[in-house]
C-alpha positions as CSV (number, residue, x, y, z in Angstrom):
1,X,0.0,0.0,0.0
2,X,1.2,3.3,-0.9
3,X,2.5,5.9,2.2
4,X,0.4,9.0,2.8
5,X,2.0,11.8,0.9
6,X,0.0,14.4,2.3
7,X,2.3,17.2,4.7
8,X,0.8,20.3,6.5
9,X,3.3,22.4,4.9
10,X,4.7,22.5,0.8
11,X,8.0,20.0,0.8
12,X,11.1,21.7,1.3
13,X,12.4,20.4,-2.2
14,X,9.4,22.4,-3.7
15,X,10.8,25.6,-4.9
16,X,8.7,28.5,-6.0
17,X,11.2,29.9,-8.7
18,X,14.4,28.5,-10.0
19,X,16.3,31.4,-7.8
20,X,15.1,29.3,-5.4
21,X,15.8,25.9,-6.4
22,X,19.2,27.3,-7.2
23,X,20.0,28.3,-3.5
24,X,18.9,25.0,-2.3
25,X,21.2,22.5,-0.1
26,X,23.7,20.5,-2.7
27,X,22.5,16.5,-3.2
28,X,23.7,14.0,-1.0
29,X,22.6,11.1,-3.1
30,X,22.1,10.3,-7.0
31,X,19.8,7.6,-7.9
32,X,21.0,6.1,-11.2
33,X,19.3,3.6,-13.6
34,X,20.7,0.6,-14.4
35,X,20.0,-2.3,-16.5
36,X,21.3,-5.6,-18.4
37,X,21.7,-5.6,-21.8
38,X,21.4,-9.5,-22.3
39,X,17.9,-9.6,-20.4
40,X,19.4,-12.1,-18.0
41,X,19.5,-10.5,-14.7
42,X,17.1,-8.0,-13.3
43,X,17.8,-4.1,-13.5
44,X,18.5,-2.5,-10.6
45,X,18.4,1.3,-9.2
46,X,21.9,2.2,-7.7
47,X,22.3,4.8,-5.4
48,X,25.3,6.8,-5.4
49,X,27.1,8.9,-2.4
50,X,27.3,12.3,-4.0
51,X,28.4,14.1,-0.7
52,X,32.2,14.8,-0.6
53,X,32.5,15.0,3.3
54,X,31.3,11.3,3.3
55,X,33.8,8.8,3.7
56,X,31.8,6.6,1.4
57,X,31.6,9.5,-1.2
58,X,31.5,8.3,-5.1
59,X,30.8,4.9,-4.2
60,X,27.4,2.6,-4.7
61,X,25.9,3.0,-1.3
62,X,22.7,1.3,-2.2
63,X,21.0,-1.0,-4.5
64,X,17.7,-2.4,-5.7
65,X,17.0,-4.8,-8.1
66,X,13.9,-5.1,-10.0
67,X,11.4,-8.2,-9.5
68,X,11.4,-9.2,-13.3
69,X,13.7,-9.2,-16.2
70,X,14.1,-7.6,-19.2
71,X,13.1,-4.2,-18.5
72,X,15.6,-1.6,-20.0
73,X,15.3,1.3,-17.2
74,X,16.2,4.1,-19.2
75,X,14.8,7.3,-17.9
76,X,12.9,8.0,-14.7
77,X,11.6,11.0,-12.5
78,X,9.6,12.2,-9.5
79,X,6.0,11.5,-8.4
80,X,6.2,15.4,-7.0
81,X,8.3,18.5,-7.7
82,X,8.0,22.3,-8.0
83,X,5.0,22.4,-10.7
84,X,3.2,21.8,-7.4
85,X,3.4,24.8,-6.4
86,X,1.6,26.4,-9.4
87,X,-1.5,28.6,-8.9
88,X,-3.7,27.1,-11.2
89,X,-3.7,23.3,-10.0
90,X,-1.7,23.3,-6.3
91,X,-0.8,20.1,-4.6
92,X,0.9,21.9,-2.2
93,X,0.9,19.0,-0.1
94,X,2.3,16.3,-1.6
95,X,5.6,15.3,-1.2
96,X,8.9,14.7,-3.3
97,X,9.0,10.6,-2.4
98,X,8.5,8.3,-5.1
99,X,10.5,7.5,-8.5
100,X,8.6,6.8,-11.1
101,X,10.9,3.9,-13.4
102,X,9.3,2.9,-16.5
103,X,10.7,-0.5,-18.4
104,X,11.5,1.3,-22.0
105,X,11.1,-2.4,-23.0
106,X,8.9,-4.0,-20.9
107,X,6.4,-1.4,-20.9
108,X,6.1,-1.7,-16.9
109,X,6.2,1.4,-14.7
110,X,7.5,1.2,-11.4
111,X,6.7,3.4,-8.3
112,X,9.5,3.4,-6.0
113,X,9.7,4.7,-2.8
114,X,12.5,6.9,-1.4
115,X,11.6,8.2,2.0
116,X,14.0,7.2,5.5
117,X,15.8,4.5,3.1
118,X,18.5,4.6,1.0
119,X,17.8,1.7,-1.0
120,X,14.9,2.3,-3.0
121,X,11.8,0.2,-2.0
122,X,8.8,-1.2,-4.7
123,X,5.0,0.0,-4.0
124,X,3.8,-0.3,-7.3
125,X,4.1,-2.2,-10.5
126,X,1.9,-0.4,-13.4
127,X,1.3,-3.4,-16.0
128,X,2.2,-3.1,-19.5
129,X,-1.3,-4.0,-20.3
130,X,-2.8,-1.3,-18.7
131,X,-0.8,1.5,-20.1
132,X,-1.8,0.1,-22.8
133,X,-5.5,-0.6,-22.8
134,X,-6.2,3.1,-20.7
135,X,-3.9,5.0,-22.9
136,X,-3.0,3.4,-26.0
137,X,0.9,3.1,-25.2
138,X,3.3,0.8,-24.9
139,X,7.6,1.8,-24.4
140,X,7.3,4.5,-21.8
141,X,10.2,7.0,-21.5
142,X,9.6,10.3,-20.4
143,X,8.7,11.0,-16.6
144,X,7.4,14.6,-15.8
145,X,5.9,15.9,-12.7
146,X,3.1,18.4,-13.9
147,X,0.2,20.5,-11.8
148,X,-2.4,17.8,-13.0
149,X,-1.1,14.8,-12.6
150,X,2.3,12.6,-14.1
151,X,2.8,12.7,-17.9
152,X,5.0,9.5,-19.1
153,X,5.8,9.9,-22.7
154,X,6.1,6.8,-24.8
155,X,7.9,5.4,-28.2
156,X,4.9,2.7,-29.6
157,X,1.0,2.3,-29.8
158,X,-0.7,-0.6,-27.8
159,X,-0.5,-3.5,-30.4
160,X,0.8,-1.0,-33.1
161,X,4.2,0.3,-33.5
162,X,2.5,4.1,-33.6
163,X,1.8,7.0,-32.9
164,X,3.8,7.3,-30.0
165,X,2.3,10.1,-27.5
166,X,1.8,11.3,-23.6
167,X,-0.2,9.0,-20.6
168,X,-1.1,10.6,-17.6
169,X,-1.1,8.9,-14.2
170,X,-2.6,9.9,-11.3
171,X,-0.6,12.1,-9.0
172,X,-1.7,9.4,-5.6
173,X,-2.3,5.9,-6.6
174,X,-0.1,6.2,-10.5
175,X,-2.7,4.8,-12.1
176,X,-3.0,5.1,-15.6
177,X,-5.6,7.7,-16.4
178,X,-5.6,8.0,-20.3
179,X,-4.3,9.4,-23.3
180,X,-3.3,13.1,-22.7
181,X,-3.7,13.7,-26.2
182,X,-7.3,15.5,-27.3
183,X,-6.4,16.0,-31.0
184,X,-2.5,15.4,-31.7
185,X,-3.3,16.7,-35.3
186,X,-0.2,15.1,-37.7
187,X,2.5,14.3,-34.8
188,X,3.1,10.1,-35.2
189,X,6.7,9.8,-34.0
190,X,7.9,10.5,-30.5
191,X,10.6,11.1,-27.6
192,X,10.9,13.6,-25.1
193,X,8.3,16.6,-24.1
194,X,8.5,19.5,-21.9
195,X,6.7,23.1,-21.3
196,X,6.6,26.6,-21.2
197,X,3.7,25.9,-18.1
198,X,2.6,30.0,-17.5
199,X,2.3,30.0,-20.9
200,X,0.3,27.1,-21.5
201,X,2.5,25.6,-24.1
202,X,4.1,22.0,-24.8
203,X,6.6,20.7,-26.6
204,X,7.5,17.4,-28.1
205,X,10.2,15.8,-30.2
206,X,10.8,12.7,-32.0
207,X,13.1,10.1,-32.6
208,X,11.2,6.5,-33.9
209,X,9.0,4.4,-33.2
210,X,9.7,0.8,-31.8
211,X,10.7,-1.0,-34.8
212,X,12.7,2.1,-35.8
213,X,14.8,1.7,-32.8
214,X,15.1,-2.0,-31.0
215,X,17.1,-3.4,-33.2
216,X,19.5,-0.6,-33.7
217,X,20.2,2.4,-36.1
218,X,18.6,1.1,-39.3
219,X,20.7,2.4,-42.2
220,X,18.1,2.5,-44.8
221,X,15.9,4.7,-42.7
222,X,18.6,7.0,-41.4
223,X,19.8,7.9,-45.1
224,X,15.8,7.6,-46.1
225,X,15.4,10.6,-43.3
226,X,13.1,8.8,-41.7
227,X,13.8,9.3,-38.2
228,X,12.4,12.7,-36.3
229,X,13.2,15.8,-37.6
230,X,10.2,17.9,-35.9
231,X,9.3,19.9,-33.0
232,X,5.6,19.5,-32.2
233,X,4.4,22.7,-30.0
234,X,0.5,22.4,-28.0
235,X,-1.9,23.9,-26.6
236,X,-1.4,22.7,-23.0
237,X,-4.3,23.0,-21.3
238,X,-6.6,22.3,-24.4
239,X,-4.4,18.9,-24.9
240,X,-4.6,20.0,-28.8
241,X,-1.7,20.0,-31.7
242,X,-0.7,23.7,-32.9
243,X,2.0,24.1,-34.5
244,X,5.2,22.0,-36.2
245,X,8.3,23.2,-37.3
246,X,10.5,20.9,-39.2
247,X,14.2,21.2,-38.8
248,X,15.3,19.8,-42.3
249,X,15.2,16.0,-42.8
250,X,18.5,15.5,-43.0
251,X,18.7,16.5,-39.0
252,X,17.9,13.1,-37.8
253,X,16.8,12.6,-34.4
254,X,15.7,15.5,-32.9
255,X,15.6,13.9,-29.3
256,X,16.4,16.3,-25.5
257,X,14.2,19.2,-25.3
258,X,15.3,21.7,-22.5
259,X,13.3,25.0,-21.9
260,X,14.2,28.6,-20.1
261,X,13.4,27.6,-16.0
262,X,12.6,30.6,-16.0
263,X,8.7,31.1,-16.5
264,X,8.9,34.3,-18.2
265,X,10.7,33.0,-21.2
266,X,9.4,31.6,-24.2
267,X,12.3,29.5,-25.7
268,X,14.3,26.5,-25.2
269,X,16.8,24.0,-26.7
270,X,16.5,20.5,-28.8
271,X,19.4,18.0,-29.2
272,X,20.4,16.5,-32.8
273,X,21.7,13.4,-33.0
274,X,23.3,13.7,-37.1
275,X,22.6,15.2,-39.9
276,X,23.0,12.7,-42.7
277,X,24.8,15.4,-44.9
278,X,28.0,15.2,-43.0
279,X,27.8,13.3,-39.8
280,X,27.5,17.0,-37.6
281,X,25.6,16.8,-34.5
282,X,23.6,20.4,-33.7
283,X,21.8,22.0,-31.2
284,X,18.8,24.4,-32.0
285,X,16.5,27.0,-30.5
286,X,12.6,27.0,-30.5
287,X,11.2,30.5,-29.7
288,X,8.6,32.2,-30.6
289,X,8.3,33.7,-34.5
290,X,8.5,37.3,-34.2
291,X,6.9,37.5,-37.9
292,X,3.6,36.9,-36.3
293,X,3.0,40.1,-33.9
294,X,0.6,37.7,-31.9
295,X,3.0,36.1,-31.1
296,X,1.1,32.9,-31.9
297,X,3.3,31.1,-34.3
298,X,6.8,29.3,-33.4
299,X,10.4,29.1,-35.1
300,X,13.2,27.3,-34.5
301,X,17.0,27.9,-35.8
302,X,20.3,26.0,-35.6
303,X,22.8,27.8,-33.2
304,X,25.4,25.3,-32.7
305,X,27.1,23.0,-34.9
306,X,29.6,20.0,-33.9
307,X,31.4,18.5,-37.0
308,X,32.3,15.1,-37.1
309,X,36.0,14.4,-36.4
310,X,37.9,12.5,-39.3
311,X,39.3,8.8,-38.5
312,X,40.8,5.9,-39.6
313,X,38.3,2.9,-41.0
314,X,40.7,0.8,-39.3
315,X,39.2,2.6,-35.8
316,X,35.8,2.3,-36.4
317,X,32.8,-0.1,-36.2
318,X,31.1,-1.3,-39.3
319,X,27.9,1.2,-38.8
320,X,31.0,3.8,-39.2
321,X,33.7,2.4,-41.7
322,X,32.5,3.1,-44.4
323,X,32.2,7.2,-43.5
324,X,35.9,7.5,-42.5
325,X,35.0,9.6,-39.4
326,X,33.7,10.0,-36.1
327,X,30.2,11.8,-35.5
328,X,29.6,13.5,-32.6
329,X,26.3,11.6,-31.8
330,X,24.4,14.4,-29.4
331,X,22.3,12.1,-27.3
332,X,21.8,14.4,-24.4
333,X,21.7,18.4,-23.7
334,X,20.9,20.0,-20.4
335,X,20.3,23.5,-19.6
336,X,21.6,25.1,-16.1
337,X,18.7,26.3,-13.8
338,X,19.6,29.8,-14.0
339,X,19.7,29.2,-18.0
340,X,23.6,30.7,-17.9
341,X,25.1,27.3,-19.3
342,X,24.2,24.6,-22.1
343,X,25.7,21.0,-21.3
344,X,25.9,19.2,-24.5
345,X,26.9,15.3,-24.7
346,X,29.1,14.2,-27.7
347,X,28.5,10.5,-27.2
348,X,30.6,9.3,-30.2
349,X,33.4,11.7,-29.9
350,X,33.5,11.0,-26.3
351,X,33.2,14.9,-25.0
352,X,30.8,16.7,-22.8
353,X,31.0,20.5,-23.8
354,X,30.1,23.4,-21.9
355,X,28.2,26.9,-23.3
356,X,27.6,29.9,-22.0
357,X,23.9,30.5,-23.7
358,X,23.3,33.9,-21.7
359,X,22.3,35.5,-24.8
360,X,20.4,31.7,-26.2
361,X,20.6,33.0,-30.1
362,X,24.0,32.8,-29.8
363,X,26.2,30.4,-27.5
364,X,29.4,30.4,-26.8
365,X,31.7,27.1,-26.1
366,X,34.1,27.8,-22.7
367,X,34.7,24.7,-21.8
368,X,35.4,20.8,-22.5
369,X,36.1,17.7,-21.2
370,X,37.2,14.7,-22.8
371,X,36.1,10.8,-21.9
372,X,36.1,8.1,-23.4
373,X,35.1,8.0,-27.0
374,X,34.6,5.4,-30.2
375,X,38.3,6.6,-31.3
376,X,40.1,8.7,-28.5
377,X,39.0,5.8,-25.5
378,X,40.0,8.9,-23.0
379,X,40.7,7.8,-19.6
380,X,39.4,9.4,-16.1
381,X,42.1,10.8,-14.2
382,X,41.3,8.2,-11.8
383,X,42.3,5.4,-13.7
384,X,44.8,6.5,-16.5
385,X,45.7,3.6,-17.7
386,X,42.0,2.4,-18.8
387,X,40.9,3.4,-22.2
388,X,37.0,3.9,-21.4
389,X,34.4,2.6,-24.0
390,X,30.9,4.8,-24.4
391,X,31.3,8.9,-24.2
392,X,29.7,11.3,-21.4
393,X,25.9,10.2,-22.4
394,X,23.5,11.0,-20.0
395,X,23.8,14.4,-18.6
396,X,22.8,15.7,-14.8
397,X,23.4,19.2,-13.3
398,X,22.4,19.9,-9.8
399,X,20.2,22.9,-9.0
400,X,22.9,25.3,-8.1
401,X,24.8,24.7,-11.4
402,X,28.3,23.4,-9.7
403,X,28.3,19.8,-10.8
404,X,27.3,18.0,-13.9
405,X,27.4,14.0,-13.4
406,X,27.4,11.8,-16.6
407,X,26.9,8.3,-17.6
408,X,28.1,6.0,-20.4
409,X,25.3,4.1,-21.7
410,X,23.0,5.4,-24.4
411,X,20.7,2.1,-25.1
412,X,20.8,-1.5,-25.7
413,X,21.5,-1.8,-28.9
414,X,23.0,1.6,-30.2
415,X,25.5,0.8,-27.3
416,X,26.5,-2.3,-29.1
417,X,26.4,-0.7,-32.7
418,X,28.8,2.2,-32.1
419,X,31.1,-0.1,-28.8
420,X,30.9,-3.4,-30.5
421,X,33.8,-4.5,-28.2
422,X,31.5,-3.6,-25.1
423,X,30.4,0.0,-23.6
424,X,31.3,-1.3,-20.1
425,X,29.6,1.5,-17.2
426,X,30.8,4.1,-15.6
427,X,29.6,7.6,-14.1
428,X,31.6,10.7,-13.7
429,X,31.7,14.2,-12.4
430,X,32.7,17.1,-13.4
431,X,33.5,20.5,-11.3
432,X,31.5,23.5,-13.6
433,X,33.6,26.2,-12.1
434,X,37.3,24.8,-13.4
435,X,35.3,22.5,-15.7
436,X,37.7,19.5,-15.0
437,X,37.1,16.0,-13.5
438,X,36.3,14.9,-10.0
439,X,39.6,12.5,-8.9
440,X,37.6,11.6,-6.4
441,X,34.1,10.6,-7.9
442,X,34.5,7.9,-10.3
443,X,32.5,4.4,-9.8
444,X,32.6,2.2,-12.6
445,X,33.2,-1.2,-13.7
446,X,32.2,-3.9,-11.0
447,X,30.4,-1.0,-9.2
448,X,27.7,-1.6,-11.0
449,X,27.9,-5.3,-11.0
450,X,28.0,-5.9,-14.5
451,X,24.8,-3.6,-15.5
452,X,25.2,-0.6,-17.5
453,X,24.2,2.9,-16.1
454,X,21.9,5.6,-17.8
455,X,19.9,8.1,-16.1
456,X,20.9,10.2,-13.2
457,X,18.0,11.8,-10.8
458,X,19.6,14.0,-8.0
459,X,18.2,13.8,-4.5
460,X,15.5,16.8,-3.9
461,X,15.9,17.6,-7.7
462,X,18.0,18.9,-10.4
463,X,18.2,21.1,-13.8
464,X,16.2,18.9,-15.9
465,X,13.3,17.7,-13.1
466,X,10.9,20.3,-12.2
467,X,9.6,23.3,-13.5
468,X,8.3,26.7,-12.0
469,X,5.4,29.2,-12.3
470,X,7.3,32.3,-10.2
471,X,10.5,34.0,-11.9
């Protein structure tokens, strides 16, 4: 049975505005997903010691495995966060408790419980079968914490391999509630979704549907341009399709989204992963179209570009040989709370790069950090002497913008595609102020028991978690 989450007074994660959330106590704990590529063993949750006055600092300091196998945790996120604060639909008092870990394979969503442990603790197992018969949906993905209830994004159709769309779950007992969509208009493919939420605006992005992705990049389709290449923007509180804005189809993948925390703001940035042209990874910016004086209409526009890096055949994996160099592969973006810095993952390079986006139209790289790599292999300064498979992947920044964590693994089979000789796990940390490793903060191999890690969620919240309604 689930714990009462109901407090006389707002939880003290809850921040009003990202100033807020930005002054908040640093994380002592980062919950990381885990999972096992061969389907063998179940996928755990691993829980980190991200406090550097610990003696058990940067080490697994708790566990918990899954009951069933085969899952593919992927990405996960609160039951509760800031958004409950919101004027229009408080839930003032509910509390920041529960992870919320759906099975991108499986189709299972897990409710997890956080409170007085550190190991996280099962309350709930939502059945693949009824995300699917109340909302249509099958490969969840996506976890946001909104005013109205959970929205859980997800790859396939129930039985069908599309559309892909948005489920909500109820904010108390997670059960499935329905389709969020009203009238989704021409969007079919999907990925990741976010909002400007004073504005009553969504966005959503796309990558494939389930057949486009399980087994692998599928040549054919990637030089057909047939993986997403849109942004889909909403009417949020109507649940109704408005506008899309198509990046180019030879931008493939347009996956991360990350909007301005700050509610006043009207733009954001999306992640993509090539461009079949050249093998360049870019970033872009959504704002709004200031042709249209209403201010009702949407643009977006490319404002960084990462070219690929030239390389031996002899150095690369058969997806790659035959291109003669290294793309970047952006697979994750992340946008500091005070919206000063851009953290953009360059998966295939093996490089996490660091902008300073205070004017968004146009960034400006000041910093890097190398790690691992399909070529390069860079080592942590931990362990010099071991060339690292994978690249900085998943991308984590806590709420007062001093440390970015990163993980490894970007999925199943991709991982195998692009590391064919194995992606192996490992998590990092990295110091935003020098921009240079943590010595000190770097589990990997047999700390994670032979699973490879993904997503990091930071204890009481981080950058890409909640949202806010007060500037």
């Amino acid at each position: 049975m689930l714990g009462s989450m109901t407090l006389w007074k707002p939880d003290p994660t809850f921040y009003p505005s990202p100033r807020d959330a930005a002054e908040a106590p640093p994380e002592k704990l980062a919950y990381v997903a885990a999972f096992d590529r061969s389907a063998q063993r179940p996928d755990a949750l691993a829980v980190l010691d991200t406090d550097p006055g610990s003696p058990s600092y940067g080490t697994v300091v708790g566990w918990t495995d899954l009951p069933y196998t085969g899952d593919e945790l992927h990405h996960f996120g609160w039951n509760a966060c800031s958004s409950a604060l919101c004027p229009y639909a408080p839930h003032p008092h509910v509390e920041r408790r529960y992870l919320i870990v759906p099975g991108l394979r499986s189709s299972r969503i897990y409710v997890y419980d956080t409170k007085d442990r550190v190991s996280p603790e099962l309350v709930k197992v939502v059945e693949a079968e009824e995300l699917g018969k109340r909302a249509g949906y099958s490969r969840p993905h996506t976890v946001h914490c909104g005013p109205e209830g959970l929205y859980v994004s997800a790859l396939g159709g129930y039985g069908d391999d599309g559309p892909g769309g948005i489920a909500i779950l109820d904010h108390n007992s997670f059960d499935v509630l329905g389709r969020w969509e009203v009238d989704r208009g021409p969007q079919y493919l999907a990925y990741d979704f976010w909002w400007h939420i004073n504005h009553d605006v969504m966005i959503t992005s796309e990558w494939g549907t389930p057949s486009m992705i399980e087994d692998g990049v599928v040549g054919e389709l990637l030089l057909g341009r047939k993986y997403g290449h849109k942004l889909h923007f909403w009417d949020l509180r109507k649940r109704r399709h408005v506008q899309e804005v198509d990046l180019g189809d030879q931008h493939q993948m347009t996956l991360e989204l990350r909007p301005a925390h700050d509610p006043t703001k009207t733009y954001g940035f999306a992640g993509v992963v090539v461009s079949v042209e050249d093998l360049s990874a870019s970033v872009w910016l959504w704002h709004r179209d200031v042709r249209h004086g209403d201010g009702s209409r949407w643009a977006a526009q490319k404002v960084i570009t990462i070219p690929a890096e030239p390389a031996s055949p002899d150095d690369l994996p058969d997806v790659l040989k035959p291109f003669g160099a290294v793309p970047p592969l952006v697979t994750d973006i992340d946008l500091s709370v005070d919206d000063q810095r851009l953290y953009v993952s360059c998966w295939g390079t093996g490089e996490l790069k660091q902008f300073d986006v205070s004017d968004p139209f146009k960034p400006v790289e000041i910093g890097s950090v190398r790690l691992g790599g399909i070529v390069d292999r860079a080592a942590h300064p931990a362990a010099p002497d071991e060339r690292l498979s994978g690249g900085p992947q998943m991308v984590e920044v806590s709420r007062d913008g001093r440390r970015v964590y990163v993980t490894n693994s970007l999925y199943g089979a991709w991982d195998d595609q692009f590391y064919p000789d194995g992606v192996g796990a490992w998590m990092a940390k990295i110091d935003t102020g020098s921009f240079t490793l943590d010595e000190r903060f770097f589990p990997h191999g047999d700390d994670f028991r032979g699973l490879r890690a993904h997503q990091v969620r930071l204890q009481g919240g981080d950058a890409s978690s909640d949202s806010y309604c007060y500037p």
